[in-house]
C-alpha positions as CSV (number, residue, x, y, z in Angstrom):
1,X,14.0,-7.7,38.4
2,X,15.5,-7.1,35.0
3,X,14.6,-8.9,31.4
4,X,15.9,-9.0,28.1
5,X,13.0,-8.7,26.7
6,X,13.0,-5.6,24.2
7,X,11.0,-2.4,25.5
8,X,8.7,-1.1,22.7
9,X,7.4,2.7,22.4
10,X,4.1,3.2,23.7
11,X,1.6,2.7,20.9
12,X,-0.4,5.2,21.6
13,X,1.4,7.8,21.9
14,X,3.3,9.5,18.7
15,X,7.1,11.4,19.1
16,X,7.3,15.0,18.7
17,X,8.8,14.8,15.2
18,X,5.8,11.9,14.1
19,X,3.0,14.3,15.5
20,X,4.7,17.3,13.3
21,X,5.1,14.5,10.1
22,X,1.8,13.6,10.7
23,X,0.2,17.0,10.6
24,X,1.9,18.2,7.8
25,X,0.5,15.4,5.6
26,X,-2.7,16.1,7.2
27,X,-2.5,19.9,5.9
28,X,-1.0,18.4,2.3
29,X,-4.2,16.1,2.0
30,X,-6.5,19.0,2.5
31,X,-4.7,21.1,1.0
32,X,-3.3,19.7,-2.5
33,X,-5.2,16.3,-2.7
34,X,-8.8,16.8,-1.5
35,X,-9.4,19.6,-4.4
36,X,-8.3,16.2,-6.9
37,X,-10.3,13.8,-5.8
38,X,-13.4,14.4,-7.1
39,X,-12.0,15.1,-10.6
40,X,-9.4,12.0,-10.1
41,X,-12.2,9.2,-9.5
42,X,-14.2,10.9,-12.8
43,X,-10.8,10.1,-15.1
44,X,-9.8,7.1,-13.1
45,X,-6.4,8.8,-13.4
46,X,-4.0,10.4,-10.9
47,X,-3.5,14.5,-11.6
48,X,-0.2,14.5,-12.8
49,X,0.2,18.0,-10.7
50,X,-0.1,16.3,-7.4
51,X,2.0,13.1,-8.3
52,X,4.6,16.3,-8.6
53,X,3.3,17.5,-5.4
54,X,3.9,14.2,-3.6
55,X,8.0,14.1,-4.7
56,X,8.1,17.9,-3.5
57,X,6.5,17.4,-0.1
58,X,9.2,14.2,0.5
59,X,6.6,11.6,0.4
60,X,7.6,9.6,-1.9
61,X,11.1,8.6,-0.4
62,X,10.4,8.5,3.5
63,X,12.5,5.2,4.0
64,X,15.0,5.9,1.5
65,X,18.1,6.6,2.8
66,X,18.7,10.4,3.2
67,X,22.4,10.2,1.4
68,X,20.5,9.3,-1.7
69,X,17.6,12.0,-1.8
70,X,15.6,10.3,0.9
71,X,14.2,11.1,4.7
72,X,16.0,8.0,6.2
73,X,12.2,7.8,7.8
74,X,10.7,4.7,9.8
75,X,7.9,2.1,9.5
76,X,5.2,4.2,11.6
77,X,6.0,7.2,9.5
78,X,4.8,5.8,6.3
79,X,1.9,4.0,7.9
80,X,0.9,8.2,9.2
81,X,1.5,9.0,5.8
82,X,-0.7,6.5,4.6
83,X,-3.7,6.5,6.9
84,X,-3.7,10.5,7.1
85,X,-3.9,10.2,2.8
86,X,-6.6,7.9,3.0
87,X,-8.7,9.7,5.3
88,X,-9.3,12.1,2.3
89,X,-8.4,9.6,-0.8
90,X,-7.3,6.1,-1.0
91,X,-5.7,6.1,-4.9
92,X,-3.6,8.8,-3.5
93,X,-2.5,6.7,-0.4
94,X,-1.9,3.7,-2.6
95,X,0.9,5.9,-4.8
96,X,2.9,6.8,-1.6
97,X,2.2,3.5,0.0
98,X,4.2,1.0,-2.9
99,X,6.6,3.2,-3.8
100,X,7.8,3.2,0.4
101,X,7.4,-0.1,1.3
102,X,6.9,-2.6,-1.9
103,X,9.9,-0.5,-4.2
104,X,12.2,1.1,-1.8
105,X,12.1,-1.5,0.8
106,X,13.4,-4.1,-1.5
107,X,16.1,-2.0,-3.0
108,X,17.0,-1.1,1.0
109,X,17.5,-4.7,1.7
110,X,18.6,-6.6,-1.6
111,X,20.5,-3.5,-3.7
112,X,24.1,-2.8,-3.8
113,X,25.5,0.4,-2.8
114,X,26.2,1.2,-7.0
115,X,21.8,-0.1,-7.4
116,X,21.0,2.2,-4.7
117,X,23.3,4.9,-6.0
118,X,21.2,4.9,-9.3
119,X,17.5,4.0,-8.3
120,X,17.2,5.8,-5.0
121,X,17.7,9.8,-6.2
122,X,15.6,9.1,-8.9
123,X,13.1,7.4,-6.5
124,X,12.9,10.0,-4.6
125,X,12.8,12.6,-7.4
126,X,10.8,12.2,-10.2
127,X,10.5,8.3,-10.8
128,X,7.4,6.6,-9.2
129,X,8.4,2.7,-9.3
130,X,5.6,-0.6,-9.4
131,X,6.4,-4.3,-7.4
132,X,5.3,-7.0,-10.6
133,X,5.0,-10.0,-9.0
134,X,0.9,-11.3,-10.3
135,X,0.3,-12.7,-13.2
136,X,-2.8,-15.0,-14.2
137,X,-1.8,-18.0,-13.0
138,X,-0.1,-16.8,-9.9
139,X,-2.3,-14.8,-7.2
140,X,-2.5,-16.1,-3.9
141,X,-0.4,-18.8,-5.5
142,X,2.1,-15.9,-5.7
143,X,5.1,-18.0,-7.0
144,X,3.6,-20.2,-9.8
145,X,5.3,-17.9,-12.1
146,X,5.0,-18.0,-16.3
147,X,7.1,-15.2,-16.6
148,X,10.9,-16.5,-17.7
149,X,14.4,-15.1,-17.7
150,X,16.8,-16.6,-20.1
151,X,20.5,-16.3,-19.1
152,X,22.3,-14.6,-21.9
153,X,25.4,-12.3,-22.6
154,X,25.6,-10.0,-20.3
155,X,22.3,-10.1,-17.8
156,X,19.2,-12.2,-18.6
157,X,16.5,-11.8,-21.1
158,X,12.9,-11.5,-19.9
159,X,9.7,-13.3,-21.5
160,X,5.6,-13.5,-19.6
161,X,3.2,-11.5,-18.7
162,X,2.2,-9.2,-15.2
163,X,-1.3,-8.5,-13.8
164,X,-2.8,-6.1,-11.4
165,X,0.6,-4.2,-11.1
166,X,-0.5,-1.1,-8.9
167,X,1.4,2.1,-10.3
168,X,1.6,0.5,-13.6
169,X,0.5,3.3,-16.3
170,X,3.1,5.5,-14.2
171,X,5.8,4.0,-13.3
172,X,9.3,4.3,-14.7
173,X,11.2,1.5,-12.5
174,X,9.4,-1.5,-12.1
175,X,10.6,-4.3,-9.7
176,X,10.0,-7.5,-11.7
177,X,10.3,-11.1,-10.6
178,X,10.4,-13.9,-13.0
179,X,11.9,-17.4,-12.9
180,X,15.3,-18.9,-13.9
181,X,14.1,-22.3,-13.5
182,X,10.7,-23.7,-12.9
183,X,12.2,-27.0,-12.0
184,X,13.6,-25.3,-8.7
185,X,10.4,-24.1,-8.2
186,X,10.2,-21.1,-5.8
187,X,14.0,-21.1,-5.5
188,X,14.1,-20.5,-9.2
189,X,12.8,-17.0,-8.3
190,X,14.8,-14.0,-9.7
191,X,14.3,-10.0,-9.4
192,X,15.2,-7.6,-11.5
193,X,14.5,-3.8,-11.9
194,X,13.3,-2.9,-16.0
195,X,13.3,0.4,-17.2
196,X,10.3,1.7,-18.5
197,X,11.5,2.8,-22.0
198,X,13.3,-0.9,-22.0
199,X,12.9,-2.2,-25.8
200,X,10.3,-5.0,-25.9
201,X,8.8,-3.6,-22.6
202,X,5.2,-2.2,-22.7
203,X,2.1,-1.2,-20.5
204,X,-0.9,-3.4,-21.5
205,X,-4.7,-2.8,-20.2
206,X,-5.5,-0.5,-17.6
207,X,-8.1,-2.3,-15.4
208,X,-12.0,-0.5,-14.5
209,X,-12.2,-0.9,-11.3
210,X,-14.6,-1.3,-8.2
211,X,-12.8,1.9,-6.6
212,X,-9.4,3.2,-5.9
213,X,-10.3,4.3,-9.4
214,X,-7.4,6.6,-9.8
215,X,-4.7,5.0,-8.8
216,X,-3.8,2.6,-11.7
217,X,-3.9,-0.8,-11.9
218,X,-2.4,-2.6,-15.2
219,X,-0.7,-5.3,-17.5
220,X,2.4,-5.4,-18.1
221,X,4.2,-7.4,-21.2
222,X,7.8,-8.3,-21.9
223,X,8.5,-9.3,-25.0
224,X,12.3,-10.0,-25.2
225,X,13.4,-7.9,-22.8
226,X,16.6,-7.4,-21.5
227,X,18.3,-6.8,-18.4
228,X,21.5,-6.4,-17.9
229,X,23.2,-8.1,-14.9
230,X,23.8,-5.1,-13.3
231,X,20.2,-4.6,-13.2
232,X,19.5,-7.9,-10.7
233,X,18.2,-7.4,-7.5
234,X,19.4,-9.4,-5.1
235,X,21.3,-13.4,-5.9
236,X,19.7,-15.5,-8.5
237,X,17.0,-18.0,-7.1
238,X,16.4,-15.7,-4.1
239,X,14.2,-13.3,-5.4
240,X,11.4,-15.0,-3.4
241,X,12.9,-14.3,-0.5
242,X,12.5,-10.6,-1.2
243,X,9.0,-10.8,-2.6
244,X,7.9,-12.4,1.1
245,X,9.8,-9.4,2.8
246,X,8.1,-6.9,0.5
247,X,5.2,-8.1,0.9
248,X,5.1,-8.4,4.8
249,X,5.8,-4.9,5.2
250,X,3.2,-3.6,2.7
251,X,0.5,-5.5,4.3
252,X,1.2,-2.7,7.4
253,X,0.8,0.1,4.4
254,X,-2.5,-2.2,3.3
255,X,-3.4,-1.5,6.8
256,X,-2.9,2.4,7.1
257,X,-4.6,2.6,4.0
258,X,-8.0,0.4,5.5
259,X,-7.6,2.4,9.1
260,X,-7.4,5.9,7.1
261,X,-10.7,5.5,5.3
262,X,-12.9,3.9,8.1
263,X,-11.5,7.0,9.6
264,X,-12.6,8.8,6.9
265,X,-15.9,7.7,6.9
266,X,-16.3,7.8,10.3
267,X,-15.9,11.8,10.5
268,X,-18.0,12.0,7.3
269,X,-20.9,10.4,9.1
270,X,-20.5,12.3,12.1
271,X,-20.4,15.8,10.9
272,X,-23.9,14.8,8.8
273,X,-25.6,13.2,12.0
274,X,-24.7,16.4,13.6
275,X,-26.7,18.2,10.6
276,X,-29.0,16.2,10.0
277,X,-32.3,16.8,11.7
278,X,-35.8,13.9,12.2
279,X,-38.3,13.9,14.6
280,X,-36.9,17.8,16.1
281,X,-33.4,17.2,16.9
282,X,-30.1,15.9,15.4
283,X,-29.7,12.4,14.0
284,X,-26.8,12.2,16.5
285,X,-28.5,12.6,19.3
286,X,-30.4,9.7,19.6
287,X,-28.7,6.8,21.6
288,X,-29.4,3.9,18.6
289,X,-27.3,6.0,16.6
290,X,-24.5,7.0,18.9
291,X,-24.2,3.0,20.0
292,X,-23.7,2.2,16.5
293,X,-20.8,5.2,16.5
294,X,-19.6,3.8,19.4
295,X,-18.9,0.3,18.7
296,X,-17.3,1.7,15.2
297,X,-14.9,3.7,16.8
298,X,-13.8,0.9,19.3
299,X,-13.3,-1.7,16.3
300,X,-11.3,0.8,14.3
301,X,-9.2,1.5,17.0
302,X,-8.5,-2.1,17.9
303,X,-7.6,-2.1,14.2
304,X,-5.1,0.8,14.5
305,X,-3.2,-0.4,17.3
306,X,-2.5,-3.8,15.5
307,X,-1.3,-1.5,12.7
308,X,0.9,0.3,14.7
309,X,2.2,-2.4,16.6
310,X,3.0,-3.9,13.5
311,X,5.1,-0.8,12.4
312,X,6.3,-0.4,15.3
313,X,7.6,-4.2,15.5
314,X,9.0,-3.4,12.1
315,X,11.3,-0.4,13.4
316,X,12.6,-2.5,16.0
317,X,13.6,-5.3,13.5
318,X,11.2,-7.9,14.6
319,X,9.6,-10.7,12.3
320,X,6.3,-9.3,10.9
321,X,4.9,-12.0,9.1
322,X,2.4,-13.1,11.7
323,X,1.8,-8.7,13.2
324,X,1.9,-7.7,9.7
325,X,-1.2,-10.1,8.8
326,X,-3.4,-9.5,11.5
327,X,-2.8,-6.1,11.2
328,X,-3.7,-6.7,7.5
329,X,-6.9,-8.7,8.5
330,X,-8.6,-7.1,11.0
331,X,-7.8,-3.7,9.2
332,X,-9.7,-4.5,6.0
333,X,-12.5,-6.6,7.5
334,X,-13.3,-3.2,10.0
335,X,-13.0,-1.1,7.3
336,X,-16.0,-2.9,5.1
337,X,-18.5,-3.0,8.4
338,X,-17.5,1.1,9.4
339,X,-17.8,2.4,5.9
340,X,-21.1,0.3,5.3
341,X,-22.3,1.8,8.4
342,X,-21.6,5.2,7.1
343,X,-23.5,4.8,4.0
344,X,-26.4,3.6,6.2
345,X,-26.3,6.7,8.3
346,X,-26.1,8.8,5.6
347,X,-29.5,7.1,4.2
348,X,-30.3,7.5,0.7
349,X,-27.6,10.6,1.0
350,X,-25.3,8.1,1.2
351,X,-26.0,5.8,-1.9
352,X,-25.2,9.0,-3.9
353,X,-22.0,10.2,-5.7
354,X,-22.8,13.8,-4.3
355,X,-21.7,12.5,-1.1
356,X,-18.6,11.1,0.3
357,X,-19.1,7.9,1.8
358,X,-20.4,5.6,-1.0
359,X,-16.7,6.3,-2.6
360,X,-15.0,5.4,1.0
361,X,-17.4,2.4,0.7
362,X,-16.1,1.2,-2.8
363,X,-12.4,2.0,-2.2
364,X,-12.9,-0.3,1.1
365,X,-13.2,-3.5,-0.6
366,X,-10.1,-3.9,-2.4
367,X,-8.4,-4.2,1.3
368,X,-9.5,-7.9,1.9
369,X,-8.7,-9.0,-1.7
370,X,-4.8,-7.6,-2.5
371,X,-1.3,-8.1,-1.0
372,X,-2.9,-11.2,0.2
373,X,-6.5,-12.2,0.3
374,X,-8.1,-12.2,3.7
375,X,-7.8,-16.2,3.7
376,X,-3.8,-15.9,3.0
377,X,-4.1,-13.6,6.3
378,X,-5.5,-16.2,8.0
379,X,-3.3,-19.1,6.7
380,X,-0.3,-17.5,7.4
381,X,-1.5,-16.5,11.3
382,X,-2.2,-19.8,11.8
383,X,0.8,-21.2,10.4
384,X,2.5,-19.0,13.3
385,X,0.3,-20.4,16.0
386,X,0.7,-24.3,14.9
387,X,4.1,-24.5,13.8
């Protein structure tokens, strides 16, 4: 009996060459990002040293095509890259998550062959880039945009204001969308990439956050800025379209980034309740306990197969916008109840900075609240089931 359905990789089980990818990120998280963290979350700033480190090991251009400096990697490599990062530190996840999937995915699918020719080497090089879409008025409401671009000689010039750009204080490309005409509405939706060092561009406040504390989280302000034509990603009025495509995709990185901590965690509590000794034996030893581990591990791996199968859905070309959301969902909402549970294991150990979890605990929550709050999840699954 034959069908045309398409045949999809086991989800479970990893190639050759992702296992090898996957390890080696491992063995870079140990090695060059755990020694960081602890002074990273202090200064609420990346270590300039290992954002080096990150362009050196290849992580920062995995999708980007390998004639321009990049891997030419997949979907499910990024989301290894990611989860294996965040097992050790989210902030550092977060840095190789947008610049794969929210910046290079857009310039894969909406650049010219001359755009890709200039941003993608330096992409993959030296140049971390940032995806400005939020501003105050526009967060779920993603495309109520104040930001304006004026048509005039020679490209467009640039007016508003950008909010919670992740990347922000470091990034030297940024992806920017603003609108041509607020009559059109949505269609009036334009991107363009802006230098850094572009005159009348600047870097406002740096938000105090919650967690993910090191990776950086800002305003940006354009005053007057402007960008050439050549500098327009994508037609004019369809810059929405590639906002939605961006996004769709980084809700499977918000996903490896949720999975990775839970996992995290996880291990974290484990090797304690292994120390850990009441009433003569090992915390992990009684049954209560190892229930509790139990059901964790279960719901996190529930999680992890939607993320997969999301990536994996992505590789084959398949619409996302329903996988990618669940994934998204589920991810972040198991990621709050496993890290919780950690910090209860640990007791009052685990209300402490001295220990591990109560950071995997505050880095959790930011998972149900960007690229799409967890009721935007759910509005756009059920928009796929009633439609």
């Amino acid at each position: 009996m034959s069908s045309t359905a398409p045949i999809r990789p086991a989800l479970t089980t990893l190639s050759d060459e992702e296992q090898a990818f996957r390890e080696a990120v491992a063995a870079f998280a140990a090695g060059e990002v755990q020694p960081r963290v602890a002074q990273m979350e202090r200064d609420a700033k990346l270590d300039p040293a290992l954002i080096k480190a990150c362009f050196e090991m290849g992580l920062m251009g995995i999708q980007a095509p390998e004639d321009q400096g990049g891997a030419g990697g997949t979907v499910m490599m990024v989301t290894l890259a990611v989860e294996e990062m965040s097992k050790v530190d989210a902030s550092s996840a977060i840095l190789v998550d947008v610049q794969n999937t929210l910046v290079a995915n857009p310039l894969r699918a909406a650049a010219t062959p001359e755009q890709q020719k200039r941003w993608f080497p330096r992409l993959c090089q030296d140049t971390i880039g940032a995806y400005a879409l939020s501003e105050a008025s526009s967060g779920s409401d993603a495309f109520a945009l104040q930001t304006r671009a004026v048509e005039a000689k020679g490209g467009w010039t640039l007016n508003g204001r950008k909010l919670w750009i992740t990347n922000g204080a470091e990034a030297g490309l940024y992806i920017v969308f603003a609108t041509v005409d607020p009559s059109q509405g949505y269609k009036g939706i334009t991107a363009f990439v802006v230098e850094r060092s572009a005159k009348g561009f600047s870097v406002g406040k740096k938000e105090d956050k919650l967690g993910i504390r090191a990776s950086s989280t800002t305003e940006l302000i354009l005053e007057d800025v402007f960008v050439p034509t050549a500098d327009v990603l994508g037609p004019v009025g369809q810059g929405y379209k590639i906002a939605i495509k961006a996004l769709n995709e980084g809700r499977v990185g918000i996903g490896a980034q949720m999975i990775g901590i839970a996992q995290g965690a996880l291990d974290a509590a484990i090797a304690y309740l292994k120390e850990r000794r009441q009433f003569g034996q090992p915390l992990v030893e009684f049954q209560g306990i190892q229930f509790q581990l139990a059901q964790a591990a279960t719901e996190l791996e529930a999680a992890r197969l939607l993320v997969y199968n999301a990536a994996r859905m992505k590789d084959a070309g398949e619409d996302i916008a329903q996988a990618g959301a669940m994934a998204k969902l589920l991810s972040s909402q198991v990621c709050e109840r496993v890290t919780s549970l950690a910090v209860e294991l640990f007791g009052g150990y685990g209300y402490t900075k001295d220990y591990p979890v109560e950071k995997y605990y505050r880095d959790a929550k930011i998972g149900t609240i960007y690229e799409g709050t967890s009721n935007m999840q759910l509005a756009t699954i059920a928009k796929g089931l009633v439609k």
